[in-house]
C-alpha positions in Angstrom: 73.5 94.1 39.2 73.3 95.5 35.8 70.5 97.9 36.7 72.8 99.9 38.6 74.5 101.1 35.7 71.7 101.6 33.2 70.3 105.1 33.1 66.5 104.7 33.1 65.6 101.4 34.3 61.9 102.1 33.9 62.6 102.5 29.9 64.4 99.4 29.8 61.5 96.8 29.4 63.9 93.4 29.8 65.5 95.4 32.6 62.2 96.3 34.5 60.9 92.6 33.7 63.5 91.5 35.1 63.9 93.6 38.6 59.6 93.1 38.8 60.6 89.2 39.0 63.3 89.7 41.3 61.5 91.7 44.0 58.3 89.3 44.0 61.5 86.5 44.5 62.2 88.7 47.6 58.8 89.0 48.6 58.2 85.3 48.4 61.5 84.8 50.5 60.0 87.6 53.2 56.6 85.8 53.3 58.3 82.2 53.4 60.8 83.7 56.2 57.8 84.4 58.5 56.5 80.7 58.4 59.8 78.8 58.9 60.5 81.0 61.5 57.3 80.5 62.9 57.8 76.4 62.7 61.2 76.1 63.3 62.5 78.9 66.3 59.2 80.9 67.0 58.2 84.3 66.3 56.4 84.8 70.2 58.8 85.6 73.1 57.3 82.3 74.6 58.3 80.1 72.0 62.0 82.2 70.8 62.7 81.3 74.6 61.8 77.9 74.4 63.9 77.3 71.7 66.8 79.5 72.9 66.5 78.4 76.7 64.7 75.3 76.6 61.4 74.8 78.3 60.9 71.7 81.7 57.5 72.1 81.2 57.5 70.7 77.4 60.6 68.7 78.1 61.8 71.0 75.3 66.3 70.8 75.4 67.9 74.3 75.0 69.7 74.7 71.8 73.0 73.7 71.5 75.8 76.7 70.5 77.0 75.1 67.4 73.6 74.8 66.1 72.9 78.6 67.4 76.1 79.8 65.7 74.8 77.8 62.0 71.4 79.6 62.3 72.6 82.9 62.8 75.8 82.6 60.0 73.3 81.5 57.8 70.7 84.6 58.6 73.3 86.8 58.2 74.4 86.0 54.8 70.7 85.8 54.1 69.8 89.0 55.8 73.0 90.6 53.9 71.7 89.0 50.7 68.3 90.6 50.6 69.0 93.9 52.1 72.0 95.0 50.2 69.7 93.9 46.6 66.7 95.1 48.1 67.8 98.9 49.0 70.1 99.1 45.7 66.8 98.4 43.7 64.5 100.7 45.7 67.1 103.6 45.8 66.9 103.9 41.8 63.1 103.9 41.9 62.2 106.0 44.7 62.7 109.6 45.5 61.5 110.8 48.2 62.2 108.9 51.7 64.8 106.4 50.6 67.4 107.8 52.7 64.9 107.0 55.6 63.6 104.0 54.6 66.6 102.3 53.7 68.2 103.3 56.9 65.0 102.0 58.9 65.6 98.5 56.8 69.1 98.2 57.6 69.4 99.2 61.2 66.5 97.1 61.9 67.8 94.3 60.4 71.7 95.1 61.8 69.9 95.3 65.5 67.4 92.1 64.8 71.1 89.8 64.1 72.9 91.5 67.4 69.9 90.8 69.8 69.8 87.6 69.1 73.5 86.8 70.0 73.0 89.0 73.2 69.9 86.8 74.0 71.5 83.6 73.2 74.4 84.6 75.8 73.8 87.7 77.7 70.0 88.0 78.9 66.7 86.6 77.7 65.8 90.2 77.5 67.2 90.6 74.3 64.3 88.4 72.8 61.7 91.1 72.6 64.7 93.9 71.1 65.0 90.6 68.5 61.5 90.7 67.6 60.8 94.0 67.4 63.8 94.6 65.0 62.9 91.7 63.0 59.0 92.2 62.1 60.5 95.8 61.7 62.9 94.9 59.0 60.1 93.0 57.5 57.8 95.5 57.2 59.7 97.9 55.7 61.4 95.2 53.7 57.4 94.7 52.7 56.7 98.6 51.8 60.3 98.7 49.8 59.3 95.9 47.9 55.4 97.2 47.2 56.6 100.5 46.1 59.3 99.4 44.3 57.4 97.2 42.1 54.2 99.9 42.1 57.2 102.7 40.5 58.4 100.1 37.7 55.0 99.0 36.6 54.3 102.3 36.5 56.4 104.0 34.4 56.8 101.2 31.8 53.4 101.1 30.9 
């Protein structure tokens, strides 16, 4: 995280090279996210409850906790991952509505992993508060990265 530290990262060529591959990185990860969520746990209410609550109908088995507890460690650290890179990058870039932005991004993404638990044990309600949060995240995880990359190309040309 080098680019913290350097003054002008837009004058920095290697720098800017180097922050322009790492946010399409992110935005292939984002894109990526979508479809394996899509395949593996659903990205309807129908099919997240399915896979949460099982379904008689499809003969579908609930999941179990220990494999509930894996996904969600593992989208944590992933989630963390992203965000924390994500917003450092866009907050030396952008001046006007970061403080917004980046505070849309992570309380999206902070409500997206606690619905999910509170689904899992409290209420299937919490599916819909799950997606919400998470297509939000996404989508301004989506704008971040766009203007982000936009601002460095940019000013280094």
């Amino acid at each position: 995280m080098k680019f913290t530290v350097i003054k002008n990262i837009q004058k920095d060529s290697a720098m800017s090279l180097i922050l322009r591959g790492f946010l399409l990185f992110i935005l292939l990860y984002l894109i990526s996210d979508i479809f394996v969520m899509k395949s593996n746990f659903g990205i309807l209410p129908d099919a997240v409850n399915a896979t949460l609550f099982g379904n008689e109908e499809a003969y579908l088995d609930p999941m179990n906790e220990a494999s509930f507890l894996e996904f969600w460690h593992t989208q944590i650290f992933f989630i963390m991952m992203i965000l924390l890179t994500l917003s450092s990058i866009f907050i030396r870039v952008a001046k006007k509505s970061r403080a917004i932005l980046t505070n849309t991004l992570m309380i999206s993404a902070i409500l997206s992993l606690i619905s999910l638990p509170l689904a899992f044990y409290l209420s299937s309600f919490f599916v819909n508060i799950y997606l919400i949060a998470y297509f939000l995240w996404h989508l301004a995880a989506l704008y971040m990265i766009v203007y982000s990359f936009w601002k460095l190309n940019a000013r280094s040309i």
